[in-house]
N, CA, C and O of each residue as an XYZ file, in Angstrom:
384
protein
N       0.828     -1.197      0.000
C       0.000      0.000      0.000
C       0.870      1.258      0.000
O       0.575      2.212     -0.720
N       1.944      1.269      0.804
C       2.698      2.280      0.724
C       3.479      2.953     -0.696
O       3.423      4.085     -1.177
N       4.103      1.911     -1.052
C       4.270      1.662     -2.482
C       3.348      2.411     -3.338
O       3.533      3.436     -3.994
N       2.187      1.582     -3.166
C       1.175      2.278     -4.186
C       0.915      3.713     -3.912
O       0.502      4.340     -4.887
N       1.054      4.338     -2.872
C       0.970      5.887     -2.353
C       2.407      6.653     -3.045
O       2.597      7.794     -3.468
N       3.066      5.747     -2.961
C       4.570      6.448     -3.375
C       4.915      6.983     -5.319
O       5.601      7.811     -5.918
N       4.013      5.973     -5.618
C       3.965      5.576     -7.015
C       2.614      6.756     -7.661
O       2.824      7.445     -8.660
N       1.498      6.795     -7.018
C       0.542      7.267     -7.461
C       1.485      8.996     -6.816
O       1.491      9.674     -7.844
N       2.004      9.634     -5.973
C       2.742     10.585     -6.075
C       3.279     11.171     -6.710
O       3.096     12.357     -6.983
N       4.261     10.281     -7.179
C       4.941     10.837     -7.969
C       4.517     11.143     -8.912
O       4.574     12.348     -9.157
N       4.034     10.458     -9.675
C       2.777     10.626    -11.178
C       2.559     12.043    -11.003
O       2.987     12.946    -11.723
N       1.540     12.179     -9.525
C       0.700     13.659     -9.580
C       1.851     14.846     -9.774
O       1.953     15.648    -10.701
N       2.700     14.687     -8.568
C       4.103     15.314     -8.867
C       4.903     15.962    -10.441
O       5.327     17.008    -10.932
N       4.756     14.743    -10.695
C       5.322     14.908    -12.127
C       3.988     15.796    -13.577
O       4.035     16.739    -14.366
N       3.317     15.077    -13.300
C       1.713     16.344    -13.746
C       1.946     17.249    -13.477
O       2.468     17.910    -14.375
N       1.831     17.684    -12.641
C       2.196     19.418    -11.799
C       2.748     20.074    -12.517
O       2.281     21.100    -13.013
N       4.548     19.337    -12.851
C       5.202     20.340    -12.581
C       5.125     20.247    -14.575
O       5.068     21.361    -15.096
N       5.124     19.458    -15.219
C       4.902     19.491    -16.695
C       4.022     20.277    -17.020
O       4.291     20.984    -17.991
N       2.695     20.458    -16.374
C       1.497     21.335    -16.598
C       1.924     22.919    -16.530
O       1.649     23.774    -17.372
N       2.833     23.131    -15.044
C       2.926     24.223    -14.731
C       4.737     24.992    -16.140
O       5.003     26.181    -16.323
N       5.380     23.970    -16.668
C       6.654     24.486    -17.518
C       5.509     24.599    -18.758
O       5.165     25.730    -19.102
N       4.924     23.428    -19.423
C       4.311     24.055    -20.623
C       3.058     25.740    -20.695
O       3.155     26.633    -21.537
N       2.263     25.694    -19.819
C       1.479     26.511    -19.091
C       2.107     27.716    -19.578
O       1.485     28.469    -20.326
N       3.527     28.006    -19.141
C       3.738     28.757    -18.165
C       4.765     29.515    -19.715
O       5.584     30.429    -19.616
N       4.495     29.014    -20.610
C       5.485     29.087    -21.904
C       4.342     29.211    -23.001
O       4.811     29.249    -24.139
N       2.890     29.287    -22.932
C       2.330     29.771    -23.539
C       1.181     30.791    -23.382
O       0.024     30.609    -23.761
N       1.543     31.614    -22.923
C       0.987     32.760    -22.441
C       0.582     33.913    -24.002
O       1.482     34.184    -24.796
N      -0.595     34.352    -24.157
C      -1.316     34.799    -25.249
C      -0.053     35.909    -25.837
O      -0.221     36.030    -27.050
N       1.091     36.710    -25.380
C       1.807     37.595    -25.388
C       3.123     36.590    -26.005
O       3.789     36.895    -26.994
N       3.344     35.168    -25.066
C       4.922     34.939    -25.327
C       3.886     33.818    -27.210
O       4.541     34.056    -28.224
N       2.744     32.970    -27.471
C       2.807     33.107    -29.084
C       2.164     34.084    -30.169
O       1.817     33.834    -31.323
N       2.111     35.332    -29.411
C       1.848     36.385    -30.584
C       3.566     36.523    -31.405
O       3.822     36.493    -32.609
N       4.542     36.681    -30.190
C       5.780     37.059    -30.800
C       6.020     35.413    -31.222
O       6.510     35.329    -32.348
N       5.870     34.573    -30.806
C       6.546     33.516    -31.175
C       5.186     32.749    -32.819
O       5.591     31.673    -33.260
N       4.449     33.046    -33.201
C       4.004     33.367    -34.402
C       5.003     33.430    -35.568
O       5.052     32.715    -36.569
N       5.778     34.445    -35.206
C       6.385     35.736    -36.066
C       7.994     34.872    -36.358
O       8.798     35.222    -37.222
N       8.132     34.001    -35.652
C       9.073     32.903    -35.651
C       9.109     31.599    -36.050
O       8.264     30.799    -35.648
N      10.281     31.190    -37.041
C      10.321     29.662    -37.290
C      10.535     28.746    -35.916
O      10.961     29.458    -35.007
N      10.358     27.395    -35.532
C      10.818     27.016    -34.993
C      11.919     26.105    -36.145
O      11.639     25.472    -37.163
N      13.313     26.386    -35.431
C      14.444     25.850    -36.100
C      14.875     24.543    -35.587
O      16.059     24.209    -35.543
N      13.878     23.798    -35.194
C      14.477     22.547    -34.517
C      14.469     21.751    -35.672
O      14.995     20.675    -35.388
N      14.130     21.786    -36.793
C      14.194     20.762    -38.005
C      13.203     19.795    -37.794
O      12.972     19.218    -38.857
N      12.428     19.318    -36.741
C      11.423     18.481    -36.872
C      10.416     19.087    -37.011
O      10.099     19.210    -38.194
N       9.506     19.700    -36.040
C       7.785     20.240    -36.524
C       7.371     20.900    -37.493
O       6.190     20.923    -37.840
N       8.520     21.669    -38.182
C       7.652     23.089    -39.454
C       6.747     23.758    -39.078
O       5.785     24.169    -39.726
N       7.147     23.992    -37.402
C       5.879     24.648    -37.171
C       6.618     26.255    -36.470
O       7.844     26.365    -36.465
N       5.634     27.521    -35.862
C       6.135     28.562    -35.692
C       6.834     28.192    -34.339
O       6.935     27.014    -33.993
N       7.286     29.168    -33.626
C       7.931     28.769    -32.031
C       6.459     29.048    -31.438
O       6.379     28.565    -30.309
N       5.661     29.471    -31.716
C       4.155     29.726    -31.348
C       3.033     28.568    -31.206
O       1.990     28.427    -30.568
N       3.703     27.899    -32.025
C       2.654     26.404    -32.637
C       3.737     25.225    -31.970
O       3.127     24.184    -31.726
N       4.562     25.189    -31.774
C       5.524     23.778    -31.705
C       4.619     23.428    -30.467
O       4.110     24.116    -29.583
N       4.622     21.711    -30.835
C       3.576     20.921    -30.421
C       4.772     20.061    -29.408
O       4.389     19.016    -28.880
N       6.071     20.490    -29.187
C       6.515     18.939    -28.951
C       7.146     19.547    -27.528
O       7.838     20.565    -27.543
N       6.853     18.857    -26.352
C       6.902     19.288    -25.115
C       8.114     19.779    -24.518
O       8.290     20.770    -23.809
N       9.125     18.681    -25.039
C      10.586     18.765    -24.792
C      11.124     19.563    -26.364
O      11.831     18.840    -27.066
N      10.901     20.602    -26.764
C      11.678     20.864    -28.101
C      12.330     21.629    -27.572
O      12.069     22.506    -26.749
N      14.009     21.032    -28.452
C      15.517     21.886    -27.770
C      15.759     23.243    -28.348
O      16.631     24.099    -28.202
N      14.354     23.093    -29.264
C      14.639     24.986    -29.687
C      13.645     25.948    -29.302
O      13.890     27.047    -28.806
N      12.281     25.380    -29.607
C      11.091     25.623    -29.677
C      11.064     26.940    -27.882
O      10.832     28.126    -27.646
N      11.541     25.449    -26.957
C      11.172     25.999    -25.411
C      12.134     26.665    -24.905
O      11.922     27.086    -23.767
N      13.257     26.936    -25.430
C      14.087     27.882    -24.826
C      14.273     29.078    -25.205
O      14.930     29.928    -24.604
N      13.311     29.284    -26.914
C      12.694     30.079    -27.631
C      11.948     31.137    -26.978
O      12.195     32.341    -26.903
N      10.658     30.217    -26.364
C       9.623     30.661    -25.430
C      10.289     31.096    -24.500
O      10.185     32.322    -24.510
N      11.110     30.656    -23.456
C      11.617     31.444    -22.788
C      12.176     32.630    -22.879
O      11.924     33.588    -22.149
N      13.318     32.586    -24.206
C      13.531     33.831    -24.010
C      12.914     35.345    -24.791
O      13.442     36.451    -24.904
N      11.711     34.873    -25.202
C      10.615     35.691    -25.504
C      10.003     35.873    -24.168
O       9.457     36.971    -24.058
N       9.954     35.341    -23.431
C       9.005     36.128    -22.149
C      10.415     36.601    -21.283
O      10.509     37.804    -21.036
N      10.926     36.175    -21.066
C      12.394     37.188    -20.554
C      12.357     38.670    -21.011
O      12.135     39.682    -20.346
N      12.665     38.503    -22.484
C      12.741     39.979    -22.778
C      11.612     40.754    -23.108
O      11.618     41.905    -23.545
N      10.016     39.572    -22.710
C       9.063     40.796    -22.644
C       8.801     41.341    -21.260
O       8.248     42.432    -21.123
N       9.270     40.443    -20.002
C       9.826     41.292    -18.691
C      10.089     42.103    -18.795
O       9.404     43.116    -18.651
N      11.350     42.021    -19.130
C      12.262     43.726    -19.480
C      11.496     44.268    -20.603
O      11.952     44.009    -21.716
N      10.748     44.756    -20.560
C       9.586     45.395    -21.631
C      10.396     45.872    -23.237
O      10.227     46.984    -23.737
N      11.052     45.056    -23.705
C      11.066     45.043    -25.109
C      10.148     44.416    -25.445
O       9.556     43.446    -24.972
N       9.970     45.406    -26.870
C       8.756     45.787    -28.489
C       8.936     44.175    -28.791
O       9.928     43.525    -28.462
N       7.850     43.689    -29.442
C       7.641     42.585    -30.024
C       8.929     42.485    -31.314
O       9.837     41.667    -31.464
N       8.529     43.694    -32.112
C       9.943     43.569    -33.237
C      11.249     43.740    -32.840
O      12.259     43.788    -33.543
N      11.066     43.879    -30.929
C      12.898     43.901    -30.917
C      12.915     42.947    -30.242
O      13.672     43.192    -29.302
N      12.608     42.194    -30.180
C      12.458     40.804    -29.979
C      12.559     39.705    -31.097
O      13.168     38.668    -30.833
N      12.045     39.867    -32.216
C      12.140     39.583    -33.471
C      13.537     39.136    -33.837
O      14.137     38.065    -33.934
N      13.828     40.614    -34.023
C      15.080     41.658    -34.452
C      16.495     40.712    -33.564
O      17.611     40.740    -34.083
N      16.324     40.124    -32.566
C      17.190     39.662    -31.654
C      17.443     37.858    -32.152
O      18.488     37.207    -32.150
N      16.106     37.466    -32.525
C      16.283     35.852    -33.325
C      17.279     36.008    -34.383
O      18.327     35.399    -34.599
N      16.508     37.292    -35.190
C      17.365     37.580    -36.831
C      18.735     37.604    -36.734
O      19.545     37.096    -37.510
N      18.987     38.372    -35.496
C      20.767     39.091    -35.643
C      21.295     37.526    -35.176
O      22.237     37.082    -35.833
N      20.704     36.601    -34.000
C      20.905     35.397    -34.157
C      21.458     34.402    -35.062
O      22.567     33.898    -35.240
N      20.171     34.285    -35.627
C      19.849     32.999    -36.456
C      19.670     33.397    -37.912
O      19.354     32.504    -38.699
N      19.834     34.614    -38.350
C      19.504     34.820    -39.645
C      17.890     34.906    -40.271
O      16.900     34.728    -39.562
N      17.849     35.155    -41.459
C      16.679     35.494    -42.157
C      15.483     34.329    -41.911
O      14.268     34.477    -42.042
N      16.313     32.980    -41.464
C      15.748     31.749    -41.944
C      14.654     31.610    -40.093
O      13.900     30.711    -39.722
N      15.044     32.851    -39.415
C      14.662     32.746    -38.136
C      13.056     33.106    -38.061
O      12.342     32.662    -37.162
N      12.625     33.871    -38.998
C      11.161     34.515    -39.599
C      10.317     33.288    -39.625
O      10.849     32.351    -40.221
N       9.434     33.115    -39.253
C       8.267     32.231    -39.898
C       7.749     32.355    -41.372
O       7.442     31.396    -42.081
N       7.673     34.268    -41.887
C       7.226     34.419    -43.144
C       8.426     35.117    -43.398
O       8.453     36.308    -43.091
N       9.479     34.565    -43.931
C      10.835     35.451    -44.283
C      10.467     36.892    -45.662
O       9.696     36.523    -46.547
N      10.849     37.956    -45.744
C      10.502     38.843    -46.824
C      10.827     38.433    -48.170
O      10.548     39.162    -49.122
């Protein structure tokens, strides 16, 4: 029985805290800017706004640092502007 208390814990535990990192990375502000972005992980083709995949090594550290620098209250396009000088043209979702 104990076991089974220990086991059914952790589960909830582990819910929590997955609910509360994805949650907490899509906030209506961090995929307006992340829209406006490829995700460059080479698997989804999708925006950093849309990436579907929980653990993505580009996608979520993306999101992060789009809500970082909308803390520090930088403009959506200088935020943009910060992937580009990055990652290049190919960083755009709709490149010009």
């Amino acid at each position: 029985m104990r076991q089974w208390k220990s086991s059914l814990l952790a589960l909830g535990l582990a819910a929590i805290c997955l609910a509360q990192s994805s949650s907490t990375l899509l906030t209506p502000e961090i995929r307006r800017v992340g829209m406006r972005l490829a995700c460059l992980c080479r698997t989804c083709n999708n925006t950093v706004g849309e990436c579907p995949m929980l653990q993505c090594h580009y996608g979520n550290p993306a999101k992060q640092k789009i809500a970082d620098m909308q803390a520090a209250g930088k403009p959506d396009d200088e935020i943009v502007k910060s992937f580009v000088q990055e990652s290049g043209i190919e960083a755009l979702s709709s490149p010009p």
